[in-house]
The first five atom37 places (N, CA, C, CB, O) and aatype in JSON, in Angstrom:
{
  "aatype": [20, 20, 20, 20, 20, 20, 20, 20, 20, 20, 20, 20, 20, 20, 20, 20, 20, 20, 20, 20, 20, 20, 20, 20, 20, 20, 20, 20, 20, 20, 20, 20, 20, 20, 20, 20, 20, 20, 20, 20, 20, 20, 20, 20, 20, 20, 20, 20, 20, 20, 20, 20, 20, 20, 20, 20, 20, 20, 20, 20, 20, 20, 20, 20, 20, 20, 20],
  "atom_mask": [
    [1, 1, 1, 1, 1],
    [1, 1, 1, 1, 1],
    [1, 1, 1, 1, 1],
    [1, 1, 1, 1, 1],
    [1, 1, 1, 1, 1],
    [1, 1, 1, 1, 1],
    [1, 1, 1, 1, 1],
    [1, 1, 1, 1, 1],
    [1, 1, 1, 1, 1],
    [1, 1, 1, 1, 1],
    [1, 1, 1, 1, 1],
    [1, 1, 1, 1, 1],
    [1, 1, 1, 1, 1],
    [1, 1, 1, 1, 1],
    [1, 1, 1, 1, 1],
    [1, 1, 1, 1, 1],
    [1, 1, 1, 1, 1],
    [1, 1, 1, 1, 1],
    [1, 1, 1, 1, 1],
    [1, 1, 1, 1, 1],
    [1, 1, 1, 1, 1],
    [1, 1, 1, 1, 1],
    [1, 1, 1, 1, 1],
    [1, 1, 1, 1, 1],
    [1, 1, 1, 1, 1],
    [1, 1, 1, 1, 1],
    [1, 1, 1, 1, 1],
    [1, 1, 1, 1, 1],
    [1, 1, 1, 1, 1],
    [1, 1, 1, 1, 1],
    [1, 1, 1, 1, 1],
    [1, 1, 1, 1, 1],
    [1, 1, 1, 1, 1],
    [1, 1, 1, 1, 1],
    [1, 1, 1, 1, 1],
    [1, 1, 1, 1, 1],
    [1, 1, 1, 1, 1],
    [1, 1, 1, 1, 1],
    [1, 1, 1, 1, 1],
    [1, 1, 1, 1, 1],
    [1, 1, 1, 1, 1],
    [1, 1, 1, 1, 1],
    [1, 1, 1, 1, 1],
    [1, 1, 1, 1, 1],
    [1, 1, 1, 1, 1],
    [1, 1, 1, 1, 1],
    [1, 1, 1, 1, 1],
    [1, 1, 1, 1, 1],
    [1, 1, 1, 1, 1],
    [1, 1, 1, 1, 1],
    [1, 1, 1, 1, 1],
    [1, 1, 1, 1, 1],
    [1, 1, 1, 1, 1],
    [1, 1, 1, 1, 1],
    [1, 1, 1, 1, 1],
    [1, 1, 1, 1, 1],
    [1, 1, 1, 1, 1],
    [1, 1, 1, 1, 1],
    [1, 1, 1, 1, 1],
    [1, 1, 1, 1, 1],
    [1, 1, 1, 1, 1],
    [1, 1, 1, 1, 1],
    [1, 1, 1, 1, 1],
    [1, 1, 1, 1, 1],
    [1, 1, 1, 1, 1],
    [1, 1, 1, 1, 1],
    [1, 1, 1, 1, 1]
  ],
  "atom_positions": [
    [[0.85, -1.17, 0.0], [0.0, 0.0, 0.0], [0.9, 1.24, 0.0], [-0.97, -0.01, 1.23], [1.8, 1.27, 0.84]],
    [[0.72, 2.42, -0.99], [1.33, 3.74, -0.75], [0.31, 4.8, -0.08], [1.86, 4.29, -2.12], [-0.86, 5.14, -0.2]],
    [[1.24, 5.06, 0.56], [0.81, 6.04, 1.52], [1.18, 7.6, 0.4], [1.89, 5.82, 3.28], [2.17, 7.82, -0.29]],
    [[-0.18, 8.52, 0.63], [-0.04, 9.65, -0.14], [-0.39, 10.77, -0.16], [-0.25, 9.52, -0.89], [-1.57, 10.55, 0.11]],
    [[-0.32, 12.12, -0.29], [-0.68, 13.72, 0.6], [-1.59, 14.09, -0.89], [1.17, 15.2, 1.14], [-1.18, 13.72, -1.99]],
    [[-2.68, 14.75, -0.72], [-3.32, 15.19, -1.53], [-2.55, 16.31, -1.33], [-4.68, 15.11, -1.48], [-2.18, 16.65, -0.2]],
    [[-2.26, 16.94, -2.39], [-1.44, 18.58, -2.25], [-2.4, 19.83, -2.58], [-0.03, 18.76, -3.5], [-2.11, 20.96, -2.2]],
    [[-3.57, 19.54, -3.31], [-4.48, 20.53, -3.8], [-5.46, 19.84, -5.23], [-3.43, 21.95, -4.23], [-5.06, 19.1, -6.13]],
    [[-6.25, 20.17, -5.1], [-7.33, 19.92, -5.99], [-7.37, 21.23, -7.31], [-8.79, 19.89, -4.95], [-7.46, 22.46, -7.28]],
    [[-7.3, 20.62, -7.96], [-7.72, 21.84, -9.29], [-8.95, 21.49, -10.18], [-6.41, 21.98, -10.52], [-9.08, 20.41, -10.74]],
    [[-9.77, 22.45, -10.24], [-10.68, 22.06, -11.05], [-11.31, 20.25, -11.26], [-10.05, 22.65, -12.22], [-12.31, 19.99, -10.6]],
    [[-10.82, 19.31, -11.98], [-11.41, 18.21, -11.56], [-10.44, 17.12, -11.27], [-12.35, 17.83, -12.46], [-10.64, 15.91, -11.41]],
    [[-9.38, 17.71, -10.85], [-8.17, 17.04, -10.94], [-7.55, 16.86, -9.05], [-7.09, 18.12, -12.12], [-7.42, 17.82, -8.29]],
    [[-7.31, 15.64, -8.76], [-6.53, 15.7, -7.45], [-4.76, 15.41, -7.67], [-7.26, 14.44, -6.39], [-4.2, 14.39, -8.05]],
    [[-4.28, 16.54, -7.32], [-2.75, 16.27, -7.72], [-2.1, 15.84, -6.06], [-1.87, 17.98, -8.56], [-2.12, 16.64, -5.12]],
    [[-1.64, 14.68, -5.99], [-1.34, 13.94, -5.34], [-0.12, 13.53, -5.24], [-1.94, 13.3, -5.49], [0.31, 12.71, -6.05]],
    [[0.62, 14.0, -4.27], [2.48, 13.41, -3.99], [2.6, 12.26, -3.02], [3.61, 14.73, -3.15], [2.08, 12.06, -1.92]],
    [[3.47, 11.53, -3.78], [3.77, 9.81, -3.79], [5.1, 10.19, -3.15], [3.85, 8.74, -5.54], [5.86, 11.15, -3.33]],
    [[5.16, 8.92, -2.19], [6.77, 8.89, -1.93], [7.07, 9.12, -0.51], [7.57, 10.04, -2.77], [6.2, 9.74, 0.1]],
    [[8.28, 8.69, 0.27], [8.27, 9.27, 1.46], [8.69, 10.49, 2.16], [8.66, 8.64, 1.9], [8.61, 10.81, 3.35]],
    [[9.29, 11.28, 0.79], [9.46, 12.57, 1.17], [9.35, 13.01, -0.49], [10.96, 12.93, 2.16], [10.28, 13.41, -1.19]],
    [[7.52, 12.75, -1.0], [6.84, 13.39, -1.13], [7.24, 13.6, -3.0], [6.91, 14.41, 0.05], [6.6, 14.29, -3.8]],
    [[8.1, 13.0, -3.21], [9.01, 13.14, -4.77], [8.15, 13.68, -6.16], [9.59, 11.41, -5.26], [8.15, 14.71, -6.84]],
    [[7.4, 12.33, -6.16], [6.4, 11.99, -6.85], [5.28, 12.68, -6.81], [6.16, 10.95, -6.64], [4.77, 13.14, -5.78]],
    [[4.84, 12.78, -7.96], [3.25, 13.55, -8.3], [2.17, 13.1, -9.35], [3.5, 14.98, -8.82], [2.28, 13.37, -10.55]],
    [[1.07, 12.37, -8.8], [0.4, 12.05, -10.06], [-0.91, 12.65, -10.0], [0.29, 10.56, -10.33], [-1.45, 12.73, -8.9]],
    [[-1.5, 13.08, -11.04], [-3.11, 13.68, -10.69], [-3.85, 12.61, -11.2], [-3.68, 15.23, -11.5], [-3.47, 11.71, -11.95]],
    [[-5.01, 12.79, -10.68], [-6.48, 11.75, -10.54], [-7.27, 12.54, -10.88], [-7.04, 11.1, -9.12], [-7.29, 13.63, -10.31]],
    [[-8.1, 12.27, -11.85], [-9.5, 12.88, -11.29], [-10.77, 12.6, -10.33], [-10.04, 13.0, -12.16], [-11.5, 11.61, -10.3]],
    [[-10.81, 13.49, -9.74], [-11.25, 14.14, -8.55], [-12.53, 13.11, -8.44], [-11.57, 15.92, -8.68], [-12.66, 12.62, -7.32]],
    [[-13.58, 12.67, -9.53], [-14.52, 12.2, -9.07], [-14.16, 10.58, -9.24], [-15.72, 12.8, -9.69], [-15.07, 9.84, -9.6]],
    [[-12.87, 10.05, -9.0], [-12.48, 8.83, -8.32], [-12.38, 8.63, -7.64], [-11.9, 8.37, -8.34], [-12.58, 7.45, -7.34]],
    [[-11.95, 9.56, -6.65], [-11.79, 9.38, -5.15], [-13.04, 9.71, -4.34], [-10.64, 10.28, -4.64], [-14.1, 10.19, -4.76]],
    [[-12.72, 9.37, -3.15], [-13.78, 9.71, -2.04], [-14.19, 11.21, -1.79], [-13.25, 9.2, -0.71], [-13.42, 12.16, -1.62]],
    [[-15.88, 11.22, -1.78], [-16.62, 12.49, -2.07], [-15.84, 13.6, -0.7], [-18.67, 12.16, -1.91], [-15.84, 14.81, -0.94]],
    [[-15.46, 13.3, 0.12], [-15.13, 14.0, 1.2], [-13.57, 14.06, 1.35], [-15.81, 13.42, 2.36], [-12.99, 14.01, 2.43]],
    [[-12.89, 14.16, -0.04], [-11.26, 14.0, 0.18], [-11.19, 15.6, 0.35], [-10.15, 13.2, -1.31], [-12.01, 16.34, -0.2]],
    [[-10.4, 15.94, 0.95], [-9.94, 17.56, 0.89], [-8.64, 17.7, 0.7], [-10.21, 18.4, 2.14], [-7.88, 16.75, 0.89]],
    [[-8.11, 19.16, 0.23], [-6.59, 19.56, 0.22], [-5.95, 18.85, 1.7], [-6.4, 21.48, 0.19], [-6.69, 18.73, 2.68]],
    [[-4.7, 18.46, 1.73], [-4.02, 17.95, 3.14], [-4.45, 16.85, 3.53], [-4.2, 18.77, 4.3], [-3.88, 16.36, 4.5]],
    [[-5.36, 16.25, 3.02], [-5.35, 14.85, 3.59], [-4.92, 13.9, 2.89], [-6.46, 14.41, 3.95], [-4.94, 13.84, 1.66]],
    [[-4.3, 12.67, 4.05], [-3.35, 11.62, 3.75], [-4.27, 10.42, 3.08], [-2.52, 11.13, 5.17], [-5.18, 9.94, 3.75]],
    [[-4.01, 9.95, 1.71], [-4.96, 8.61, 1.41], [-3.76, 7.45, 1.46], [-5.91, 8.67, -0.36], [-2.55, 7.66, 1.58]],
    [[-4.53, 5.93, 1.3], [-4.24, 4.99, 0.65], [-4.18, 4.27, -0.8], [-4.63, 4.63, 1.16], [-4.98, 3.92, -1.67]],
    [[-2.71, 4.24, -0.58], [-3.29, 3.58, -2.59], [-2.87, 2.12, -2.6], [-2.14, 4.5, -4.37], [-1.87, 1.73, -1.99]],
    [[-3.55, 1.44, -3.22], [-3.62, -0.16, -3.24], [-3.59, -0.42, -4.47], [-4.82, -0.89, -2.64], [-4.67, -0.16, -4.99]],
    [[-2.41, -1.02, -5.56], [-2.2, -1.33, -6.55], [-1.85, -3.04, -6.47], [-1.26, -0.37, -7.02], [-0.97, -3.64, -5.85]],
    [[-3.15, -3.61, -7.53], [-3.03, -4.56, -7.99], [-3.24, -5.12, -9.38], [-3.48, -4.94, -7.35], [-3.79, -4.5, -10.3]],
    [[-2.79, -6.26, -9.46], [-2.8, -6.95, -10.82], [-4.22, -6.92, -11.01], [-2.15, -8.47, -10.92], [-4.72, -6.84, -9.89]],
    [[-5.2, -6.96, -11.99], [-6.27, -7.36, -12.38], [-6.08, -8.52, -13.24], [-6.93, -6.38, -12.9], [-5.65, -8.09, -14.31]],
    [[-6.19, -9.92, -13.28], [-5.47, -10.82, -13.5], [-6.57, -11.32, -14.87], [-5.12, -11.77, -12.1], [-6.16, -11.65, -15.98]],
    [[-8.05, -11.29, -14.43], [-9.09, -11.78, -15.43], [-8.93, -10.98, -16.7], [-10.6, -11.62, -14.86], [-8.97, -11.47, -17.83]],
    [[-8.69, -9.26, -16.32], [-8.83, -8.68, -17.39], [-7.8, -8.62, -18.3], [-9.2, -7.66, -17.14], [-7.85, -8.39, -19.51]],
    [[-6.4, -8.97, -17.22], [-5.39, -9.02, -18.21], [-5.19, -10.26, -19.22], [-4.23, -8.85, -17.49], [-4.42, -10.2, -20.17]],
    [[-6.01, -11.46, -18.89], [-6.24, -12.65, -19.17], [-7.26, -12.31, -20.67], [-6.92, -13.48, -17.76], [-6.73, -12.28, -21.78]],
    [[-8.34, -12.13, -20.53], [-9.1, -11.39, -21.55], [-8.94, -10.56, -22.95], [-9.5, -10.71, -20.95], [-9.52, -10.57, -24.04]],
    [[-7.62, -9.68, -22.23], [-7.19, -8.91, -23.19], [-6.27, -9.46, -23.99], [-6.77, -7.87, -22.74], [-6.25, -9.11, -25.17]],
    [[-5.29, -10.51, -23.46], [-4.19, -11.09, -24.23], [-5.09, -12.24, -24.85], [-2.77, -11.59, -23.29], [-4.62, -12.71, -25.88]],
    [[-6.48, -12.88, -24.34], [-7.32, -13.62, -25.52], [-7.94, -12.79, -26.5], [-8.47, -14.43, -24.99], [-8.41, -13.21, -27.56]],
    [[-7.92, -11.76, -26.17], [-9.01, -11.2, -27.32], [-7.72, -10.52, -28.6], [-10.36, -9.58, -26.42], [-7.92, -10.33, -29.8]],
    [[-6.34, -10.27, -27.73], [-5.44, -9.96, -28.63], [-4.94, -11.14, -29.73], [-4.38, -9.47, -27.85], [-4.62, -10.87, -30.88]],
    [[-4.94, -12.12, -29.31], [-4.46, -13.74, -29.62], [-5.64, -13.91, -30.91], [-4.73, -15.15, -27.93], [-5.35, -14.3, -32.04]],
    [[-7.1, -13.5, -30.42], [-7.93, -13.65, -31.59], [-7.45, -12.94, -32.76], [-9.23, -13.22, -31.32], [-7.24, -13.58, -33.79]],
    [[-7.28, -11.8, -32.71], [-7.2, -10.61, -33.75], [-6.27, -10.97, -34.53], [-6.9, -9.2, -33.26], [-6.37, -10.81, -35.74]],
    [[-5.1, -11.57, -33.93], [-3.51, -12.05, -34.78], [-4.21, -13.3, -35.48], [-1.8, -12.64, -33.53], [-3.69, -13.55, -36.57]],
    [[-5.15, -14.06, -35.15], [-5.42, -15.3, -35.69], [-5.02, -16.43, -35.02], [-4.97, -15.38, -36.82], [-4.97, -17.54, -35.56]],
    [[-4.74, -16.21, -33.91], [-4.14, -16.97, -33.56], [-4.84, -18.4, -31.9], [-2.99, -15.9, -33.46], [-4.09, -19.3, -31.5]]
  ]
}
């Protein structure tokens, strides 16, 4: 899990610094996250494999080649 500082919201965008002293910056849009996120608060980020869809996509790619 990364731990992460919302730094400010713009328009529909949450720009968000990653890292433990904060390096990193990625923006989100705003209506992904939780309705009650504000500037300064700390979230969780949980990155995982999606394993079915990646499964899916390399069949449906496998079709297209003919294969």
């Amino acid at each position: 899990m990364i731990s992460a500082y919302v730094d400010r919201i713009e328009e529909d965008l949450a720009v968000i610094l990653l890292g433990e002293n904060e390096d990193y910056q990625i923006e989100i849009p705003s209506n992904l996250l939780p309705e009650d996120l504000a500037e300064g608060s700390y979230i969780n980020i949980e990155i995982s494999i999606d394993k079915k869809k990646t499964q899916d996509a390399l069949k449906e790619a496998m079709e297209l080649m003919g294969k």
